[in-house]
N, C-alpha and C positions, 0 to 999 in steps of 0.2 A: 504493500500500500504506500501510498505516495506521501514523502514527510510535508508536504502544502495543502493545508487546514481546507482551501477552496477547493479542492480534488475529492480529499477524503469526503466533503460533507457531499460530493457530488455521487458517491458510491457508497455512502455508508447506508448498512440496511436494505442493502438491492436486494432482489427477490433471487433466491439460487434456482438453478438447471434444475431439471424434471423433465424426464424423456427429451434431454438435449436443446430444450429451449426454456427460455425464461421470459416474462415481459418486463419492460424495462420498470416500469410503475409498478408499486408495491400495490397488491390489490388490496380492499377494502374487504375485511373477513366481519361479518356483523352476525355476531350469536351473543346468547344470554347461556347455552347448554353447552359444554365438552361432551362426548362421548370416548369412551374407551373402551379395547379392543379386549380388555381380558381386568381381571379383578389383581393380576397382579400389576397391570399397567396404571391402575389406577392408583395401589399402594406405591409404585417408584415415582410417580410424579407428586405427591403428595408428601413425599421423603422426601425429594428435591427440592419440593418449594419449602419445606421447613426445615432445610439445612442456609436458606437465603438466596438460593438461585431464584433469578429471576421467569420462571415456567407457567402455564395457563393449567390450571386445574377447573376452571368457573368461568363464565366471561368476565365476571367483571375484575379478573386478573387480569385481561387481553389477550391479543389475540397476535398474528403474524404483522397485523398494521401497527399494534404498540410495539410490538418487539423494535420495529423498525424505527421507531422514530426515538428510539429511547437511545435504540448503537446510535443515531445521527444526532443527541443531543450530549451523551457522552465522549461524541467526536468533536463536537464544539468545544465542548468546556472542557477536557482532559477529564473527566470524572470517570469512576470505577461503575458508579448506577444510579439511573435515572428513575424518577417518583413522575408521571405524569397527573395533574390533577385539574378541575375543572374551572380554575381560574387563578393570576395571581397571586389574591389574597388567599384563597385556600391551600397554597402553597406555602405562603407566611405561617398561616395559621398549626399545617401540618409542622411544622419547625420547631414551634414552640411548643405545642401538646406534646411532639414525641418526644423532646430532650428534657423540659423542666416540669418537675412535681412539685406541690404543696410545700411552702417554706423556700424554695428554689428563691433566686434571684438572677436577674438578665442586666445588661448595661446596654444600652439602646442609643445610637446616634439621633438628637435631637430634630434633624432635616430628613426622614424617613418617611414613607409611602404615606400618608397623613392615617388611611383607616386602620393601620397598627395599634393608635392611640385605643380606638376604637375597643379592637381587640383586646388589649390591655383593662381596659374600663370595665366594659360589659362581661367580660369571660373571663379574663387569667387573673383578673384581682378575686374573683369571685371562690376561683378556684385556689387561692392562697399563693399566687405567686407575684413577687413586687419586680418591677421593673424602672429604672433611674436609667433618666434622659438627659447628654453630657454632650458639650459640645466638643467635637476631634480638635476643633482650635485652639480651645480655649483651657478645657480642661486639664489634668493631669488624671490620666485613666488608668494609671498602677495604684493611685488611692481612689480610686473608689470600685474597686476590686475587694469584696466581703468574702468571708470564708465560702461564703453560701452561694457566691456569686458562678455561674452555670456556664452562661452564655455572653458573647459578646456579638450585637447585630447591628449591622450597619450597612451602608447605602453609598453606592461610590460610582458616577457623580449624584448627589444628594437630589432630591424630586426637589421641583420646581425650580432653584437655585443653581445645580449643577456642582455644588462643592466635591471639589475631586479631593479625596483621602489617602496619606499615605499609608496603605494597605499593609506594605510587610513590617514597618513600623508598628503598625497594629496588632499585627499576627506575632511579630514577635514577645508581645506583653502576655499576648491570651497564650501564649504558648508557657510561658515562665510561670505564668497561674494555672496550669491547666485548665483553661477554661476555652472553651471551644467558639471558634470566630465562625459566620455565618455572615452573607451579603448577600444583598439585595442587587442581584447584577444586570436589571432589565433593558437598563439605557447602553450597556455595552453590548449585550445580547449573545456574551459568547467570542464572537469573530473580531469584536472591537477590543474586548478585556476578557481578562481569562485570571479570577482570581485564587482559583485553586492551585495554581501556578506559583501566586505570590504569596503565599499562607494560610490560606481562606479551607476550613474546610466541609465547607457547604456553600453552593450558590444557587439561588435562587433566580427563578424568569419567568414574567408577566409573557407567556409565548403568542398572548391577544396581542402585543405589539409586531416588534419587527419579525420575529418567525416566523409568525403567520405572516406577516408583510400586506394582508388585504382587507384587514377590517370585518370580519366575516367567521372567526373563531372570540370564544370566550375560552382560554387553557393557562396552566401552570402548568411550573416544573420545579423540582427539587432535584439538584445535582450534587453527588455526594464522594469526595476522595476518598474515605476510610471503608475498608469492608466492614470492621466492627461497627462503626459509625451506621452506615448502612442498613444492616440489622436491625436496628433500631428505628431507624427511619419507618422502614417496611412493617415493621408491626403497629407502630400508630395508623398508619395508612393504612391497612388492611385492616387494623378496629375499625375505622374513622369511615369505612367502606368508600375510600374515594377511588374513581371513576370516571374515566374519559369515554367517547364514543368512538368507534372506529373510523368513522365520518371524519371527525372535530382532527384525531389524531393525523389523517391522511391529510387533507387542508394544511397543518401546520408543515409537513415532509415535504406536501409542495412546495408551500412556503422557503422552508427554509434552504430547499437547494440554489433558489437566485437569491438568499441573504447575500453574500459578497456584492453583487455585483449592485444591489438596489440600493443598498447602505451607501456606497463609492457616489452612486448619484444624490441621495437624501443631504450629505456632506459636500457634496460641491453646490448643491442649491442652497444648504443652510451656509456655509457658510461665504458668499456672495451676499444675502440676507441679512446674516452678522456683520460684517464690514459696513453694509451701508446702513444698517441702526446704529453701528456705532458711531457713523458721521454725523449722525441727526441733530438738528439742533435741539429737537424737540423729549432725545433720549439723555435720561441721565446716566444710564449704564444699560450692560450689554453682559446675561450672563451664557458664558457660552465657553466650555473650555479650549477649546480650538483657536479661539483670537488671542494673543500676545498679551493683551490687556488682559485677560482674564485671571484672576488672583492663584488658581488652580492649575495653568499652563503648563509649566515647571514637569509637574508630577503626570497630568496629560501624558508630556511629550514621552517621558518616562515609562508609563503603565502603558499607554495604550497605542493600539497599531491606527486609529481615527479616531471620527465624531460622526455623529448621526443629523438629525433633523432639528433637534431639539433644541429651542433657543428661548430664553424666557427676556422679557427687556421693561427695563423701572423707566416711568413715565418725569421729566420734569416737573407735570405739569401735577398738583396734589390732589385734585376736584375726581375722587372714583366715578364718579358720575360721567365726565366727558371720559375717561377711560371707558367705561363702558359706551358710550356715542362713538369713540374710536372703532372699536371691535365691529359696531352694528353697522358702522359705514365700509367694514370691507364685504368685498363678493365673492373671492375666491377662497378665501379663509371661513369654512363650514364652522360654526359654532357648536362645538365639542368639548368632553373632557375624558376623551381615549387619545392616541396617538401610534407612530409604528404603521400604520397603513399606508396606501399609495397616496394619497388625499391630503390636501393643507388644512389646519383646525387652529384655531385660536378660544381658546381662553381668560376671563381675567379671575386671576390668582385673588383667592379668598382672603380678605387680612386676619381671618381669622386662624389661618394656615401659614401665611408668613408670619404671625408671633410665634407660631411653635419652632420657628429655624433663629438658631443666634447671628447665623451667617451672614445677615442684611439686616442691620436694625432699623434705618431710615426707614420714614412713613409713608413712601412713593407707590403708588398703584403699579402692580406688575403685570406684564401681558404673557401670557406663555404662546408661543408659534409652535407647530410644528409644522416642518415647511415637508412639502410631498414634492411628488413628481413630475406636474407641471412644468410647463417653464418659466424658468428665474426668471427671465424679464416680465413678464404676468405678476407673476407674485410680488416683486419690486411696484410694479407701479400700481397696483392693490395700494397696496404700503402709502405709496407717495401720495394717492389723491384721497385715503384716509384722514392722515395728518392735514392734507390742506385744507380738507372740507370740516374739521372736525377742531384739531390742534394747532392752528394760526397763532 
């Protein structure tokens, strides 16, 4: 197999020979019943799957379509085994149920997926476990490291803001504590950042985004370096009955074999987009790791092989209200709050979302882009007769 990540992910999971042919497309196997061939074939797959192999006893183990897209998401991310689930918060969520119990404690990056809090709030306080939210700037994260403390989760670049983290700096704390680091890695997607690589051992992906690439899947994924680690994984998930469709999984395999090439364009529109908010007279900042300017570049150019679509930009002007007139006045930018599709969406960032990030304290209304497929000059001059008709 080929050591160039765009190769492997373009054969990982191919369908093998039978009777000297194969089709090139993994087909789409949709059962709810196994059948087996003898009572003792039923006892070794059943051994297998509770020695940790990944094998279909049930459907809603999977099937020849999960299999496949699990080797092309463990070919992404360097990981030993993938956790498919039915969105990225239920991915999150499997993170935390499997590793921490009652009395447990997490250390949580302050600028994270915001429905985490959620999580946190309504369910894992409930269920006795505490979670403390630190900021990677600011803080000092070797004290506030508790006997009891489990986990460390974070988010690199950070939602809405884009704060990039140094990752193996991090890993190597949680390492010294034994305590197990976990990331949020949807905005890299794998092909951009790979942080199992850098310490990380668990990463997480929203595969509703760039995976999929079409807007048209709801999926998660949990990717896991450790086999012991793993095991663990799999049995909360296997309580927790979670479950993808054969459908949903096939859509993403699609997806994800033109990831290289769709991302290379998302980054040369984003950032053309970025350059010229940054010009603006009308923008006070530009968060975007990719431009020179951006506080988190440094470590960018470092971590990662690019940048995607994602651009979020603080308004001069303080009145949320014309921020919002701004947004209403564009036509090419669909008013959304997904992203990672072919399609441009705009956003305006909640303030009640940017106080939970230390990242940006200023009181400036934030626009989140993600800029699609289109062409730049379209989306540019979107841009341009917004501000004039709007931000004069």
């Amino acid at each position: 197999m080929s050591k160039h990540l765009h190769t492997r992910l373009i054969h990982a999971g191919s369908p093998r020979f039978h009777d000297k042919i194969a089709p090139v497309n993994v087909p789409v196997v949709r059962t709810s019943t196994v059948r087996f061939d003898s009572t003792q074939a039923y006892d070794e797959i059943h051994h297998r799957r509770a020695a940790g192999e990944a094998v279909t006893s049930y459907g809603r183990h999977g099937m020849e379509t999960h299999r496949a897209l699990e080797d092309a998401i463990n070919a992404l991310e360097g990981g030993t085994r993938s956790f498919l689930t039915p969105s990225g918060l239920s991915a999150i969520s499997l993170v935390f149920l499997a590793l921490l119990s009652p009395g447990d404690h997490a250390l949580v990056s302050d600028s994270v997926y915001s429905p985490l809090r959620r999580l946190d709030q309504q369910v894992l306080q409930r269920l006795g476990i505490k979670l403390t939210y630190f900021s990677p700037a600011n803080d000092d994260l070797a004290s506030l490291i508790q006997p009891n403390t489990r986990l460390l989760y974070v988010e690199s670049p950070s939602s809405l803001l884009y704060e990039v983290l140094d990752l193996p700096k991090l890993a190597a704390i949680a390492q010294q504590h034994d305590v197990i680091l976990a990331t949020d890695n949807t905005w890299g997607s794998g092909y951009l950042y790979q942080p199992l690589k850098l310490g990380a051992q668990i990463s997480i992906l929203a595969a509703t985004k760039y995976i999929s690439g079409h807007s048209d899947v709801m999926q998660g994924a949990v990717v896991v370096s450790d086999i012991a680690l793993a095991a663990r994984i799999a049995s909360a998930y296997d309580n927790l009955g979670l479950t993808i469709s054969a459908d949903d999984a096939y859509l993403s395999l699609r997806g994800l074999r033109t990831l290289p090439v769709r991302l290379a364009q998302h980054q040369a529109n984003a950032l053309q987009v970025a350059q010229y908010l940054h010009q603006h007279a009308q923008v006070q900042r530009v968060f975007y790791p990719a431009l020179p300017s951006d506080p988190g570049h440094a470590l960018w150019q470092r971590d990662f092989s690019g940048a995607n679509g994602l651009l979020s930009l603080a308004l001069h002007d303080d009145d949320h209200g014309r921020a919002a007139a701004f947004v209403d006045a564009l036509k090419l930018y669909a008013i959304g709050a997904s992203w990672g599709g072919y399609e441009s969406l705009v956003q305006v960032a909640a303030p009640a979302r940017l106080a939970e990030h230390s990242y940006f304290a200023a009181p400036k209304p934030v626009v989140r882009l993600h800029i699609g497929l289109e062409d730049v000059r379209d989306l540019i001059d979107d841009l341009d007769q917004a501000f004039r008709h709007v931000l004069r």
